[in-house]
N, C-alpha and C positions, 0 to 999 in steps of 0.2 A: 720366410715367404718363399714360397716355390720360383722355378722359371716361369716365366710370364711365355704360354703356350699362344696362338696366334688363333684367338676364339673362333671368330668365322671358317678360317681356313678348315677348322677341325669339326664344325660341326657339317659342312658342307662333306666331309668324307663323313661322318656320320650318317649321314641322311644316305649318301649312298650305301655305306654298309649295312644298312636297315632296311633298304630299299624306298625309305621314306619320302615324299615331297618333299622339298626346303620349303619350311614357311617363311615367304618373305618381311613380314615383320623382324621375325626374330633373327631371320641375315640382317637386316641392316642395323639394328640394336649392336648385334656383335663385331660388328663392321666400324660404329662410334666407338666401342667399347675399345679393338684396341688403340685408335686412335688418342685414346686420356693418356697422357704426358705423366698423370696422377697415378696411375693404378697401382703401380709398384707399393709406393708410401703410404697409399689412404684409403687401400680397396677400391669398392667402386658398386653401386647396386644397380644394376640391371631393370630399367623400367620399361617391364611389358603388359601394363594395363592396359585394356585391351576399349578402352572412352576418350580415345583421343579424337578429340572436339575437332581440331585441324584438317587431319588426315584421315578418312575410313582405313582400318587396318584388319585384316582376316586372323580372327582371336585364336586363341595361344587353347589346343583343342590335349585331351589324354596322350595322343601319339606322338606331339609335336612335344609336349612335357618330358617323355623319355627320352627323345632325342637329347634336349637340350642339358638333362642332369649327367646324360655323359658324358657330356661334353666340359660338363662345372666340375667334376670327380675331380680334377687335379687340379681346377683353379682356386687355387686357395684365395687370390685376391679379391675375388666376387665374394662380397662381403653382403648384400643386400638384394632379393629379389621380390619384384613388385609385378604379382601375378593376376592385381586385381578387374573385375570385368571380365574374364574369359569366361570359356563356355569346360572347366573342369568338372570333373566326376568325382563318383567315389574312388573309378580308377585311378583316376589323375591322384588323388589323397594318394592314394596307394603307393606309388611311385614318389610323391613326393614322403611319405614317412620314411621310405628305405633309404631316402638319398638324406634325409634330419638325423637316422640312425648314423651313417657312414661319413656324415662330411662334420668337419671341427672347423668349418671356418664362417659360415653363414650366423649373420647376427640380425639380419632383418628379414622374415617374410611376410606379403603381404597377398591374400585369397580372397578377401574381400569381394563380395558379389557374386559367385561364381556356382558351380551346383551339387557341391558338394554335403553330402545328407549325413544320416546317422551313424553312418558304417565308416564311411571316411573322417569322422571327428575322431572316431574311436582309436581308429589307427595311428592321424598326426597325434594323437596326446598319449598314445602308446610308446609312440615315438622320442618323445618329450619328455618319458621317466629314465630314458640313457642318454637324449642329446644333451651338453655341457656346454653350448657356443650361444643358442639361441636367445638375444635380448628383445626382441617384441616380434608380437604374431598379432595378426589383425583376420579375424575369420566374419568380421560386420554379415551378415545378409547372406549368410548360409544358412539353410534351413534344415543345422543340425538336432532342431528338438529340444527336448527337456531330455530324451536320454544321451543327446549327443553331448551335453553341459556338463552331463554328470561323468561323460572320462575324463572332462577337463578340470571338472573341480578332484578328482581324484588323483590328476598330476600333480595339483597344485599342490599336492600332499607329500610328494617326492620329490619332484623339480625343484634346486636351489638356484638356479640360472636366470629364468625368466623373469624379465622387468615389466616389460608392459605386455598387457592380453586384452583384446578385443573380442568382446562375443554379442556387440550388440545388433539386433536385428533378426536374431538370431534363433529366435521363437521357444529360445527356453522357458522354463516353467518354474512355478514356488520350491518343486524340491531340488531343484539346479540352484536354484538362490540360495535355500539353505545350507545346502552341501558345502559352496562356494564360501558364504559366510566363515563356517564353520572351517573349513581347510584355512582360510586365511586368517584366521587364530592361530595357527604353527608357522605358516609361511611366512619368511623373515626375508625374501628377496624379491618379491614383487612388488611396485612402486606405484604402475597404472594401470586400470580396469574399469571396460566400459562394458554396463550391463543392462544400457537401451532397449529398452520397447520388451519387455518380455513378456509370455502371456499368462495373465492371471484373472482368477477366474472366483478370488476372495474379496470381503471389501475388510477383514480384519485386520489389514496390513503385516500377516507374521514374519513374512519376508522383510521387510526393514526393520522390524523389533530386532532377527535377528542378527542384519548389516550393523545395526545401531551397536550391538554387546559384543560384536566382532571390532567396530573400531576403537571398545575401550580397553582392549588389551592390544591390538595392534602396533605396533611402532617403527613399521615400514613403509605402511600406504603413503602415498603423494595427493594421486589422482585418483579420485573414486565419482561413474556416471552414473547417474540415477536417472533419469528421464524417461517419462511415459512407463511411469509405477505405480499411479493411480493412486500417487500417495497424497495423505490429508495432512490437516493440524496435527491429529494424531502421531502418524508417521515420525512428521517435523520433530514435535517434541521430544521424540524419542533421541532423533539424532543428537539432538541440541545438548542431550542430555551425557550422553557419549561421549560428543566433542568436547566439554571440559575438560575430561582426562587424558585427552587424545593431542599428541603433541607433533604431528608428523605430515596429516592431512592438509593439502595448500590450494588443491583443486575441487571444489563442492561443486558437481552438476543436479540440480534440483527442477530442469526445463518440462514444459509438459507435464504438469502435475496440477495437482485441484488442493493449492494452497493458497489460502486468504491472509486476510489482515491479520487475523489471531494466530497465526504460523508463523509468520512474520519479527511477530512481537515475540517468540523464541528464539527464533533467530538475532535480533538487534541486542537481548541481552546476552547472549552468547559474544557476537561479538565485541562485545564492552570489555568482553574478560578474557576472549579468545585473541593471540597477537601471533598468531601461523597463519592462517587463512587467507592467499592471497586472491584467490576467484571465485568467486560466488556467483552461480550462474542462473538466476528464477525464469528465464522468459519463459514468457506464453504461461502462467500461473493466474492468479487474480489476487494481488494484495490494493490495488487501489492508493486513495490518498492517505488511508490512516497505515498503510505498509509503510508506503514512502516514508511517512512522519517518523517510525521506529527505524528504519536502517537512517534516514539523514541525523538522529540525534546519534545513534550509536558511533558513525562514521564523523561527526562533528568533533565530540568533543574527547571519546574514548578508545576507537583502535587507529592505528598508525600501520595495521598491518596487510591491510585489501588493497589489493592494487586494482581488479579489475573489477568491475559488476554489471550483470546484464539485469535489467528490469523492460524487455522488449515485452509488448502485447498482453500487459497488465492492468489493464482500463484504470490507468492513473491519468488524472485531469490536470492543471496548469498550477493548483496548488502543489500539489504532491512533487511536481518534475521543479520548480522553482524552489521547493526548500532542498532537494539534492543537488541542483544547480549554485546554493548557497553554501551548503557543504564545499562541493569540491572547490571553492574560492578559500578556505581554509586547509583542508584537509590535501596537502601535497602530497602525499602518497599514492591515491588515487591516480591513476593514470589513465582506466580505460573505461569507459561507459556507452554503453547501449541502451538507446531509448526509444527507439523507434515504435510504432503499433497503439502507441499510447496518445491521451487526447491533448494534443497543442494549442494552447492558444495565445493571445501577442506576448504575456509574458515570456511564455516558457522562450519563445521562438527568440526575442530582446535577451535572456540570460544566457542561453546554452550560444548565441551566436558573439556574443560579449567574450565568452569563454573561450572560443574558438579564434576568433579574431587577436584576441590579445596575446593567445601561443600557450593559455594556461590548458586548452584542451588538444591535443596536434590532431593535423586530420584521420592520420591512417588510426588512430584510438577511440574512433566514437562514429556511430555510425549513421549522423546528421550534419549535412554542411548549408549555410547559410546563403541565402538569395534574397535580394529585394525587387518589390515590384511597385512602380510609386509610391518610394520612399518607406514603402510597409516591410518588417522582414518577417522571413516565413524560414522553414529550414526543408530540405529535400534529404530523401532516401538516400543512404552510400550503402556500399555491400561490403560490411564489414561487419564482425562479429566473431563469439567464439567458436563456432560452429563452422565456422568459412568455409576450411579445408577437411571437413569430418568426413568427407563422400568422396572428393575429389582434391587433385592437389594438381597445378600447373607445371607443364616439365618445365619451362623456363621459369628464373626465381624473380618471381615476378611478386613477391611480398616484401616487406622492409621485414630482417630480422624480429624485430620486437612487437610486430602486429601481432594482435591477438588472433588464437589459431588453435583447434582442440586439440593439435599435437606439440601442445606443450613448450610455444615458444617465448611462452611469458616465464612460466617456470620448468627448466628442462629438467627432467630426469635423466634422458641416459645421449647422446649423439644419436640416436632413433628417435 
């Protein structure tokens, strides 16, 4: 571990040596920063998203980015930078890939949001075929393209370091998916990958035929996002089919997709025989009351191994939420359940508040809490779920460790 350099002090002659403004955001960041008692022993990441709810803060711009990597060149202990929200370029990329070539200490960055395009993906994943430190990058909601995907599935063919990669939002395209697929048939160190909302413009689903023939040699993956793939039954099956051989996947995101009851019934016998799988995430799909019937049998009597399920905004009725409400009175494994969007009526409202009151369901696990109103119970909205912190995350730790959370703190992969 290096000396511990005196951050502010040195970026503030920075800015003069550059002739730069100080941005005062990021003085006072490094001003907390070296206030941590910790830094020495446990790093420390630098949170300059630029969405703080709180405070308006003047975001973190390309000139303000060069200041500040000179200022990190010798901080080995800044282990973590959280650059999401700002107003970056391709320049900004730029500067940030020279400083991913040169620095061996940085193990999280996070770019999320920001405006960075095709010529800037090309560079950080240029960057990413010599950096050896890097454990998760988050690029969510750059609108790198379907070319900008394809440098990163081409890292992914070289790169043995990276654990988790975010590219969702990201406006890739079918041969970014295949490429990706297909590099993660050799890649044996990446863990989690979120490949949200991308645009396609097929209804024959080849793009998950070929996610599906990728997970059945795969034996690294953890965490794999599917969401808004426009994927069908079809699709489904495909996976279903995969996951039997497939012994490593614990996180299935499946949200935002045109999956019914007959998808479903893929799924529920998969999990009969599948005993990895601990999150299964469908909200906002359509399986209805005959979905619910195939995962409650499946989770009744056959897997011991799902911990979490989202069935949010499923137009399931008071049958379908009452026989999964019956389940989880056997099924202890179960911990976390999302139900909200779906149709309540006295039942459901009498079971799921049964569950809750007696400690078999806790609050921060489910995202319905119970209220009576002359003597009737009914259940209200919580803001909990898997998705919680996929956009946004709270600087103060303002969650219980084990709330469910898309960054993996039901099942962690890596201290990122």
């Amino acid at each position: 571990m290096s000396v511990l350099p005196d951050l502010h002090l040195h970026y503030v002659q920075a800015c003069q040596n550059l002739s730069h403004p100080e941005n005062p955001f990021i003085a006072r960041v490094l001003q907390e920063a070296d206030k941590n008692d910790e830094i020495s022993t446990k790093g420390i990441t630098l949170k300059l998203a630029g969405n703080n709810h709180l405070v308006p803060v003047p975001r973190v711009t390309d000139d303000d980015l060069g200041v500040l990597v000179s200022v990190l060149g010798q901080a080995a202990f800044v282990t973590g930078l959280d650059l999401a929200y700002n107003v970056l370029t391709d320049d900004g990329a730029k500067t940030m890939a020279t400083f991913l070539q040169e620095n061996s200490a940085l193990r999280y960055l996070n770019l999320m949001f920001n405006d960075i395009g095709t010529s800037g993906a090309e560079l950080i994943a240029g960057a990413l075929h010599r950096n050896e430190s890097l454990v998760h990058l988050r690029m969510t909601g750059n609108k790198i393209g379907n070319q900008g995907g394809m440098f990163f599935a081409s890292m992914l063919k070289i790169n043995s370091t990276l654990e988790k990669l975010d590219l969702g939002d990201c406006d890739v395209g079918m041969k970014c998916l295949i490429a990706i697929a297909i590099a993660l048939t050799q890649n044996k160190s990446l863990k989690a990958i979120n490949l949200n909302r991308p645009l396609l413009f097929s209804q024959q689903e080849e793009t998950t035929v070929h996610i599906a023939r990728m997970l059945r040699s795969n034996s690294s993956l953890v965490e794999l996002h599917l969401s808004k793939h426009e994927m069908k039954n079809f699709g489904v099956e495909r996976l279903c089919e995969a996951l039997y051989a497939n012994s490593s996947l614990r996180y299935l995101d499946l949200s935002c997709n045109s999956i019914t009851c007959d998808g479903v019934k893929f799924l529920g016998e998969l999990l009969k025989k599948n005993q990895t799988l601990e999150i299964l995430d469908l909200n906002a799909n359509r399986i209805e009351d005959v979905g619910a019937f195939y995962l409650s049998e499946a989770l009744l009597t056959w897997n011991r191994s799902l911990q979490a399920l989202s069935i949010v905004s499923n137009n399931i009725t008071g049958q379908g939420l009452v026989a999964l409400a019956h389940m989880i009175q056997f099924n202890t494994q179960l911990s976390h359940i999302y139900i909200w969007g779906n149709k309540f009526d006295k039942s459901t409202c009498v079971e799921f508040s049964e569950l809750i009151e007696t400690g078999r369901l806790k609050p921060g696990c489910t995202d319905v809490a119970p209220y009576r109103v002359d003597g009737k119970v009914f259940l209200a909205e919580l803001s909990h779920g898997l998705a919680k912190h996929r956009y946004w995350a709270p600087r103060c730790a303002a969650v219980a460790p084990g709330a469910a959370n898309a960054s993996l703190d039901i099942v962690a992969v890596s201290e990122y």
